[in-house]
C-alpha positions in Angstrom: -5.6 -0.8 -9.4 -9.2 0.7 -9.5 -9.5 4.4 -11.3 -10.7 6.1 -8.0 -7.9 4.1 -6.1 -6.2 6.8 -5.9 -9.0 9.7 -5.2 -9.8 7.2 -2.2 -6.5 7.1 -0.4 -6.7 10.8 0.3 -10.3 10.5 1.8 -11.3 9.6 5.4 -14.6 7.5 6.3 -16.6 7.2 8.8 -17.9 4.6 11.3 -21.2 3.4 10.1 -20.3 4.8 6.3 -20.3 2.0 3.3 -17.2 0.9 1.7 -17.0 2.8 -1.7 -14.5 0.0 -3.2 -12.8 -3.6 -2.1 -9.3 -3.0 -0.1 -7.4 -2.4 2.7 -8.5 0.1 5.2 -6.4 2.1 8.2 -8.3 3.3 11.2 -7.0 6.7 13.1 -6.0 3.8 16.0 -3.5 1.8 14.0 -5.8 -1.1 12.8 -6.0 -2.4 9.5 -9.0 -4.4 8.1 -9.4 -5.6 4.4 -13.4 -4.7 3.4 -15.3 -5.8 0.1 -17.4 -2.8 -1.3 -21.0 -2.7 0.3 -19.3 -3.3 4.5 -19.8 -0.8 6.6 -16.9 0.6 8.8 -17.2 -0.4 12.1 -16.8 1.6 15.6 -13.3 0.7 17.3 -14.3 -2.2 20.7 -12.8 0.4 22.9 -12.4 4.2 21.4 -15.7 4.2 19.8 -16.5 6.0 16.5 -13.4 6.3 14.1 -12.2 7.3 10.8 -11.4 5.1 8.4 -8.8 5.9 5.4 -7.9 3.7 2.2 -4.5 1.9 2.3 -4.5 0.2 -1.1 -5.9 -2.7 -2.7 -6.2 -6.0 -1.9 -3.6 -7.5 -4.1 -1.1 -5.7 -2.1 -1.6 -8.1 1.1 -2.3 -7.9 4.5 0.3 -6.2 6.7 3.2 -9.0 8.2 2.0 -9.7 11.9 5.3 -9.1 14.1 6.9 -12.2 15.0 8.0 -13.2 18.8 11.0 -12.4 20.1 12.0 -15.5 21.9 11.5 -19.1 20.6 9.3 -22.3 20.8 10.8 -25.0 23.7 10.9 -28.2 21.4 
């Protein structure tokens, strides 16, 4: 884990700021986007401008995708 991991997971971002280190990243809408140091954050397609905060690293995964309910016809 990076040494200002954890000074980053308490700080917020801004569309159109740089990534300050490689990770996961949470939006104030609920998505989560993995970004290597040097991206910018991006606006949201619908809401616009957002803040962006540091999840963790990228070791840790990307978060499971939900799985359907019902299942395949064979």
């Amino acid at each position: 884990m990076p040494v200002n991991a954890d000074r980053n997971a308490k700080r917020y971002y801004k569309s159109g700021q740089f990534v300050p280190l490689d990770g996961l990243y949470g939006d104030m809408w609920g998505g989560w986007l993995p970004f290597m140091k040097g991206d910018q954050f991006p606006s949201h397609p619908t809401m616009g401008a957002s803040k962006w905060s540091y999840e963790g690293p990228l070791a840790t995964g990307l978060p499971e995708l939900r799985k359907a309910s019902h299942t395949l016809r064979k």
